[in-house]
C-alpha positions, 0 to 999 in steps of 0.5 A: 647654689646661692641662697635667698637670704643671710640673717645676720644677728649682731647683738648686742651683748646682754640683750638675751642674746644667750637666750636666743640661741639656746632656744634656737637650737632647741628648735633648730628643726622648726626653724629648718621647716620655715627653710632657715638653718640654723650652722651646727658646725660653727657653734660653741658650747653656748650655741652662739656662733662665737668661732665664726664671729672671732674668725674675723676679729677676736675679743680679748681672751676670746679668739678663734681658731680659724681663719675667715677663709676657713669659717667661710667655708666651713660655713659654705659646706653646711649650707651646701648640704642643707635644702633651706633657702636661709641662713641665720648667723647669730653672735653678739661678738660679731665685728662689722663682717663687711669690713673684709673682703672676703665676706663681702665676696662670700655674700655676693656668690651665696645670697641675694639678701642679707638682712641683719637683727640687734637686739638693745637695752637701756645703755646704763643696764647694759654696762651694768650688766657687762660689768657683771659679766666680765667681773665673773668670768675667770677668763676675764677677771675685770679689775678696773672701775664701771666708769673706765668700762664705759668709757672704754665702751662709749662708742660701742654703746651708741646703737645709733651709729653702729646699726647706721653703718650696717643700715647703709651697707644693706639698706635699712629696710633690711634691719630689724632692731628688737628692745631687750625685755622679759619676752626678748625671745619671743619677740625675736622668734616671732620675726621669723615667724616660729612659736616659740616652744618652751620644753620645761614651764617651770624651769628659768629660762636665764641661760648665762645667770649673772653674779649677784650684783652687790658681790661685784666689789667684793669679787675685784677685791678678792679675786686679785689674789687668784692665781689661775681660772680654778681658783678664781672660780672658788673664790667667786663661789665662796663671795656669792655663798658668805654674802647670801647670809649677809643683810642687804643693809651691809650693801652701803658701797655705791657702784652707781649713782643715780647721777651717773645713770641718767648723765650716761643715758642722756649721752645717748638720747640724742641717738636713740631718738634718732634710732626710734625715729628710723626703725620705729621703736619705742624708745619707752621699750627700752629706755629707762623712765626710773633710776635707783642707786646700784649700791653694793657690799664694800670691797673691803668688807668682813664677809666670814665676819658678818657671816658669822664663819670663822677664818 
């Protein structure tokens, strides 16, 4: 039976796109009732659907067990037993799916449309932000400097493009771009109509927390002497614990410069103009209209020192 609709969320990482899926499975049956499944089989942990992202190409640490083939059908077998007319894939891991063949022939027979939603931020918080993330995460253990990451990312990060090339395999009345902020979720849920349905008010609704920022340095430092996952772990945890007693003034290692910020968002001005003037953003949603020096602990520093513990 061929569906109506394939919802496509591409991402991008660091975005609230970890946020998104959380609340999307905890109202998965809401989304039912508006005929939109939402793939339990092809989930991680998180409730992204990494597995079936990676299945197409893999990043970095992160790869798939499966093949496209095998995703596909997994994915054709869920949608098979589920009445709804809609399916919403969401993983900011995702490649350019219409690069392979097979997708595009799984499209072809399953839907009639194919509509695809990315969520942006500030290119500057987003490198920002990934930095953390790779710097934290033990399966990654980022070593290198902020300015190689956004090199190496320089094309990623320019929305513009990216989203263009989707644009011109759906057609861009078939793409919807959401700016990053504190109501992201709601902004997302509301494209589809669903309320959003907080279970607990008063607890953070931050899904993937990031390391305190002026433990960045101090972590490559340190964390080049672990020897595995585990104790990579134990030493992050012991660089966020000696640094919650240690003064903010100690912060004196600039990790980015107001310079830097504001050469690397006008790099990308041109674009997100063009981004605003195609899908009617509001470039001041996401753009940032201030910049203040990201200054951090020296990698070098004394932490059980100046947390007055004893080595």
């Amino acid at each position: 039976m061929k569906k109506d609709t394939l919802y496509l969320h591409v991402g991008w990482s660091k975005t609230g796109t970890s946020a998104i899926q959380s609340q999307i499975q905890q109202q998965h049956a809401d989304f039912l009732e508006k005929g939109i499944l939402y793939p339990q089989s092809l989930q991680w942990p998180d409730h992204s659907h990494h597995p079936f992202a990676l299945s197409f190409k893999g990043s970095g640490a992160y790869q798939s067990d499966m093949s496209p083939a095998e995703a596909l059908e997994t994915l054709r077998l869920e949608m098979e037993a589920s009445p709804s007319p809609n399916v919403l894939v969401s993983s900011e891991l995702s490649p350019f799916y219409f690069n392979n063949p097979k997708f595009k022939e799984f499209v072809s027979q399953y839907f009639d449309n194919v509509r695809v939603v990315f969520t942006v931020r500030s290119q500057s918080e987003l490198l920002l932000s990934l930095f953390n993330q790779l710097v934290k995460d033990p399966n990654v253990r980022y070593s290198a400097s902020l300015f190689s990451l956004a090199m190496r990312n320089i094309n990623w990060l320019n929305f513009y493009q990216n989203i263009k090339q989707w644009g011109n395999m759906v057609g861009a009345k078939n793409v919807t771009v959401i700016p990053y902020s504190k109501s992201v979720v709601d902004d997302f849920f509301s494209e589809f109509n669903v309320p959003v349905k907080y279970q607990e008010i008063e607890t953070s609704r931050t899904v993937n927390p990031s390391l305190p920022t002026r433990c960045l340095a101090v972590l490559q430092a340190r964390g080049r002497k672990a020897t595995d996952n585990a104790s990579f772990s134990r030493i992050r945890n012991d660089v966020i614990h000696l640094a919650s007693q240690v003064p903010e003034e100690r912060d004196r290692y600039v990790l980015f410069s107001v310079p830097e910020q504001q050469a690397f968002e006008d790099y990308f001005k041109q674009g997100n103009k063009l981004l605003s003037d195609t899908y009617g953003i509001d470039l001041s949603s996401f753009q940032k209209s201030t910049y203040k020096p990201v200054k951090v602990l020296p990698p070098g520093v004394d932490l059980e020192k100046l947390a007055g513990v004893g080595k």
